[in-house]
N, C-alpha and C positions, 0 to 999 in steps of 0.2 A: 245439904241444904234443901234438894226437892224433897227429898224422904222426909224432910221436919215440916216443911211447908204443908204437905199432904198430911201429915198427922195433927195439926194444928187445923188448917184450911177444912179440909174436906174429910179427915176421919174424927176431927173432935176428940184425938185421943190425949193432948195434951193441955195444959191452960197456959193460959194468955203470956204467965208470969216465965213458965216453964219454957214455952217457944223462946220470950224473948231469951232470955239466958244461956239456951242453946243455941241462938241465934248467933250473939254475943261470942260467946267461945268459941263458932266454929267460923266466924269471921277473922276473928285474930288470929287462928290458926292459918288461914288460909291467906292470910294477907303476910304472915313469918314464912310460910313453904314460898310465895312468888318471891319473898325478895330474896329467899336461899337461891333460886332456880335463876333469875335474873342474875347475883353473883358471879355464881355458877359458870353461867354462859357466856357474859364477858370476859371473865377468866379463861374460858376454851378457847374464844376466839382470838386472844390475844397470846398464847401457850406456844401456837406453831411461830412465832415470830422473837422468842424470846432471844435476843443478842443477834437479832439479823434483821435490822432495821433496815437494808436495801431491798430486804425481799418484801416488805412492810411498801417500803415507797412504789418497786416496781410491780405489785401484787394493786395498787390503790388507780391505778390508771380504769384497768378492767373490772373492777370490784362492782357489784351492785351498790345502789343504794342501801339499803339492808344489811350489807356487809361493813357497809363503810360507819355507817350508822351505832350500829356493836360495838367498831372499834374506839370509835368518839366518846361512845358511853363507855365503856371500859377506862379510860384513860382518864377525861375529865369530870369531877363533881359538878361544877356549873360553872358558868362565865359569867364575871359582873361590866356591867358599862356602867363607867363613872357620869356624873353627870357635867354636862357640859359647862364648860366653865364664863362660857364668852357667847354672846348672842352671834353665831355665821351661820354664813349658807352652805359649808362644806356638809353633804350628803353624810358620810364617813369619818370619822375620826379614828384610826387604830390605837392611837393612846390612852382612850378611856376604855380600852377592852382591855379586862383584866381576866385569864384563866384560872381556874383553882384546879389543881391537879387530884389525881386520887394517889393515895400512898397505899 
């Protein structure tokens, strides 16, 4: 992307049409390699724990933040909260938290 930038920008060796297009393609490339790599790495960090869920709980005490973070994204797509169904003051509801898992 700098090599194109510098050939459009500052060496004028390319036109307007031609930057964008390679612009274009080499974003999509580059946005398919992070979500290989991002993959990738929740599946490493999740690898050393396959069928040893106690070493998972007692490994999550001392865990960084960062560590623990992987394994969340690893595990879950996203969480929905339903919406509430009744006007209260409870702060929390755990029933409208719905997890969606990853398969």
């Amino acid at each position: 992307m700098e090599a194109l930038a510098n050939d459009f920008y500052v060496e004028q060796l390319v036109s307007r049409e031609e930057f964008f297009s390679a612009r274009s393609s080499l974003t999509k490339r580059l946005d398919a390699n992070r979500e290989k790599l991002a993959r990738r790495d929740r599946r490493g960090v999740l690898g050393q724990f396959v069928g040893a869920g106690q070493s998972l709980r007692a490994a999550w005490a001392e865990a960084s933040l960062d560590w623990r973070r992987a394994i969340v994204a690893a595990l879950l797509e996203r969480i929905e909260i339903a919406p509430a169904t009744e006007k209260s003051r409870k702060p929390f509801d755990p029933n409208r938290v719905r997890p969606i898992w990853r398969y």
